[in-house]
N, C-alpha and C positions, 0 to 999 in steps of 0.2 A: 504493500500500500504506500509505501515511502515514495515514487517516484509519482504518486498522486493525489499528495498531502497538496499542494497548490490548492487542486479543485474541489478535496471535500474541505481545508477551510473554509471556500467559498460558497459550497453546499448549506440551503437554508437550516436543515438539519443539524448540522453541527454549529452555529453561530451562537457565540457565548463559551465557547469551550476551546480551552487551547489545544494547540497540536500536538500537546504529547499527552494530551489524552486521548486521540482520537483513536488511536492503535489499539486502546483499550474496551474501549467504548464498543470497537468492531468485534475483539473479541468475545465480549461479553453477550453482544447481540446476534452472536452465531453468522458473521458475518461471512460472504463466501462471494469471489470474484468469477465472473466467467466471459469468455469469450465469444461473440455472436457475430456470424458474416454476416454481411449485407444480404437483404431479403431474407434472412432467417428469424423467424420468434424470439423474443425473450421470453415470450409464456404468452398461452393461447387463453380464449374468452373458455372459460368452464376450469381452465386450471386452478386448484388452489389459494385462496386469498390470503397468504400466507407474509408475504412478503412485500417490505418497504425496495422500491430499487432506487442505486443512484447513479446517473451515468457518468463514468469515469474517463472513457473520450469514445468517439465515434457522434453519434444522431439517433435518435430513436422516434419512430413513429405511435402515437397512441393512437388507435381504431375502434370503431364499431361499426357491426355488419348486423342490415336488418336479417329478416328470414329469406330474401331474396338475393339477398347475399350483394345488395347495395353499399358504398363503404360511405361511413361518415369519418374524418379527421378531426379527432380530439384536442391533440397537441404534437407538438414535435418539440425534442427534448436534448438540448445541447448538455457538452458536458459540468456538469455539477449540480444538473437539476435530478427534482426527484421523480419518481413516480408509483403508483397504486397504493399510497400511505390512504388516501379515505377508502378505499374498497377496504383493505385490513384492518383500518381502524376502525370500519364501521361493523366490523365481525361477520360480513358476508362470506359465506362457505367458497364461493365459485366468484370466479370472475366475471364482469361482464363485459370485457373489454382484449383485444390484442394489444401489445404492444409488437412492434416489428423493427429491425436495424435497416437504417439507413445507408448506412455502411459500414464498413468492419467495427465493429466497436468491443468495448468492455462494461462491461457492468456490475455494480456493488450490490447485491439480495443481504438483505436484512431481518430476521426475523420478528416479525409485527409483535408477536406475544410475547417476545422479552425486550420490545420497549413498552410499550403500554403498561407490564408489572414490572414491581422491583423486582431484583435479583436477591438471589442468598447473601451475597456481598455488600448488599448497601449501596451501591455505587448512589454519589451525590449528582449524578449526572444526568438521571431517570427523569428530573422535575423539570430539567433545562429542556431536555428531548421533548417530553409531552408538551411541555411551552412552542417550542420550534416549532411541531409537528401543527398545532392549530391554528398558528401563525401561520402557516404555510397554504393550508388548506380553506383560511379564511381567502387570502389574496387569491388563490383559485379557484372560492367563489366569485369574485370580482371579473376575474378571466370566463368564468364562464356565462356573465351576465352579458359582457361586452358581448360574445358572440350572438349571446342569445336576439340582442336589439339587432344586429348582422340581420340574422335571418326571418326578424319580425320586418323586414323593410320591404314592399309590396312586388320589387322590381329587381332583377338582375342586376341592374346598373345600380340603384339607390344600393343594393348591399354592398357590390363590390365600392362603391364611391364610399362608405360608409369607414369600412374596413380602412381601407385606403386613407385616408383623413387622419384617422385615428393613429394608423404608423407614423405615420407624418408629424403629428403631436406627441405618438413617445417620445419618436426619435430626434426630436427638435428641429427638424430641418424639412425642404420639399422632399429633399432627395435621399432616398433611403432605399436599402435594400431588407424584403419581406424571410421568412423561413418556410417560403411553401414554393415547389415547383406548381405549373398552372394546373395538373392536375389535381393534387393534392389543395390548393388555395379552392377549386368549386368543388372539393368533396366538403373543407373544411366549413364553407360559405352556404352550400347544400344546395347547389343549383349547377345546372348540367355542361360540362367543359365548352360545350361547339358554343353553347348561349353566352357565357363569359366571354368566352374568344372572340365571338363578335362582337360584342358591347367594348370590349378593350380596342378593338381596332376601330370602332364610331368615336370612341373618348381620344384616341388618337389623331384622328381626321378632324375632329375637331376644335385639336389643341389642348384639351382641358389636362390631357398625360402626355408623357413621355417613358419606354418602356421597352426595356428588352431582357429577356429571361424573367428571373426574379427582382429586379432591379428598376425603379418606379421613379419618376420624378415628377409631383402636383406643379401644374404652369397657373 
């Protein structure tokens, strides 16, 4: 984990706690590193709710597919973020979600049930984690509200304009680059690639963007 202390510093989950305790921390929480190619699973929708992940480098995709085997885009997970702490925390048996690599990457599994209770040890670190952990999952309600007005907007274009904007005001500037290839941006948006594609090349012809790949800039 040493040559990865960088980014779980910077991991929501460990903030407040220094780095030489984090060695600790991972032990105690049965913590376990693995390696995922590109297009392979980190864990499929029905698996186990078992585990907190943290991505240690590579990309990670979060998914869900209706019964028609439709995909919706959850998030996509650079490294030091977390992911499946509310399905674990909420004590759901199964998953309802894939997570997929991006590209080659690693990943940190953490054992949900021994953060949530103490340990035999006492560690003083259990009260920091449950604090992080709802801190975390609070802001991801926040993330998930933003989407949600996304795809309350009547119009292809009003959502993607919507989306759009809003990068624009994290990122402080017109010109910013997004974390969704175009597919992935109308699964994540919930409207159909060829209808985006078009509405982005009308917003083009008519000046309001400028745009190539993932890479956006509001005129």
């Amino acid at each position: 984990m040493q040559k990865y202390m960088d980014v779980l510093s910077n991991c929501p989950l460990f903030q407040g706690i220094n780095t030489t305790e984090i060695n600790t921390i991972i032990e105690c929480l049965k913590g376990k590193s693995i390696t995922v190619a590109k297009g392979s699973p980190v864990f499929l929708e029905g698996d186990p709710a078992w585990f907190v992940g943290v991505v240690l480098s590579g990309a990670l995709q979060v998914i869900r597919e209706d019964y028609y085997g439709n995909r919706s885009v959850l998030a996509v997970l650079q490294p030091g973020e977390m992911f499946a702490e509310a399905f674990s925390c909420a004590g759901l048996e199964k998953l309802p979600v894939s997570a997929i690599a991006l590209k080659d990457s690693e990943v940190l599994l953490l054992d949900c049930r021994h953060v949530m209770t103490s340990c035999n040890k006492a560690c003083h670190f259990h009260s920091v984690l449950i604090k992080n952990l709802l801190q975390d999952m609070a802001q991801k309600n926040l993330v998930l509200a933003r989407k949600i007005r996304y795809m309350s907007e009547k119009t292809t274009r009003e959502k993607l304009m919507s989306y759009l904007m809003d990068q624009a005001k994290q990122q402080k500037r017109a010109e910013f680059t997004i974390p969704y290839d175009r597919q992935s941006l109308a699964d994540y948006l919930g409207v159909e690639r060829s209808a985006m594609s078009a509405e982005i090349s009308k917003l083009k012809k008519e000046g309001v963007i400028d745009t190539r790949g993932s890479w956006f800039v509001l005129k």
